[in-house]
N, C-alpha and C positions, 0 to 999 in steps of 0.2 A: 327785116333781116334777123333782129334778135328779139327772142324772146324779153316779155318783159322780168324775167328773174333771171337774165343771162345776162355776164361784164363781156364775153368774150361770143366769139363762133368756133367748135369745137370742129378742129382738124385733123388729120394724120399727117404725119411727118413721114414718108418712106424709108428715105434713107437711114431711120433711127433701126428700122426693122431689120438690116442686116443681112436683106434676102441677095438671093443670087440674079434674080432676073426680075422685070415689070410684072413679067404673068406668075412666080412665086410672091411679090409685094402684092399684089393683088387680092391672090387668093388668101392670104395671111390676113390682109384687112376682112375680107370676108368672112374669116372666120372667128377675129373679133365684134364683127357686127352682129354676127348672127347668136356671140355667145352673152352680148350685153343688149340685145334688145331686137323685137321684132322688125322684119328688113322688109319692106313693102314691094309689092311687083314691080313699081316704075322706079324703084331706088335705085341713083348712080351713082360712081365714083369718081371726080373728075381729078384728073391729074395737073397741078398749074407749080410753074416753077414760082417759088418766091420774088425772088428781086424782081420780079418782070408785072407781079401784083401788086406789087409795092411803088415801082416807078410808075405805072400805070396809071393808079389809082394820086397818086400826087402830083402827076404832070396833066390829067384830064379834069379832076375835080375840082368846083369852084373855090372849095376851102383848102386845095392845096394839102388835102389829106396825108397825113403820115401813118400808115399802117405802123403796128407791129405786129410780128408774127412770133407766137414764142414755143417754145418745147416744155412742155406740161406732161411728165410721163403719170402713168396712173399706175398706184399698185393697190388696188383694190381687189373684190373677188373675181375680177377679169382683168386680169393685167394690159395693160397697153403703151408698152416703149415708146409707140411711136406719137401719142396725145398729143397737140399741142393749138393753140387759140390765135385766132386773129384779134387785135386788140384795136382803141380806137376810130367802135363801130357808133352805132346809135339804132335804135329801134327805127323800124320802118325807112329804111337807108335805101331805097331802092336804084336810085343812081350809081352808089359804090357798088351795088349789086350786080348794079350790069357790067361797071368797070370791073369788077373782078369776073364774072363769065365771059367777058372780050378775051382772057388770058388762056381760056381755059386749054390745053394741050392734047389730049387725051378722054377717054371717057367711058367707063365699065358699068356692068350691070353691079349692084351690090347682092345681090342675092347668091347664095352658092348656086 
């Protein structure tokens, strides 16, 4: 699930984006994506409410996992309000992996 030079897994926060609708937050992440890094044909966007990741992931998991999920805004050459990481992962977590696409809500292409 993480790299091995990543502490976290690198999120969007929608709500930080301040859009008017799912299909304006949407295309807003897109066009962060597409301005800090090349966006692959099969890339998607899944949409997962937090608490429901977090309860998830610590009422199925054998360690009783405690996510955190934090707000990490970037103000670099592509700004991004809405950054923010999932914390208290571990490399090749494949378990919490599934536990958190069990949540999944929603789900876009990322490509514009």
């Amino acid at each position: 699930m993480l790299r091995s030079d990543e502490e976290n897994f690198s999120v969007n926060w929608l709500e930080f984006l301040n859009c008017s609708s799912r299909a304006h937050e949407i295309n807003e992440i897109r066009n962060i994506y597409s301005a800090k890094f090349t966006v692959g044909a099969g890339a998607k966007i899944a949409v997962l409410n937090v608490g429901e990741v977090r309860e998830n992931v610590l009422t199925e998991s054998p360690d009783r996992r405690n996510l955190e999920v934090l707000h990490d805004p970037i103000e670099d050459d592509v700004c991004d309000p809405s950054h923010g990481g999932i914390y208290n992962l571990k490399q090749d977590d494949e378990l919490i992996a599934e536990l958190i696409l069990e949540t999944v809500r929603e789900s876009y292409s990322a490509r514009k």
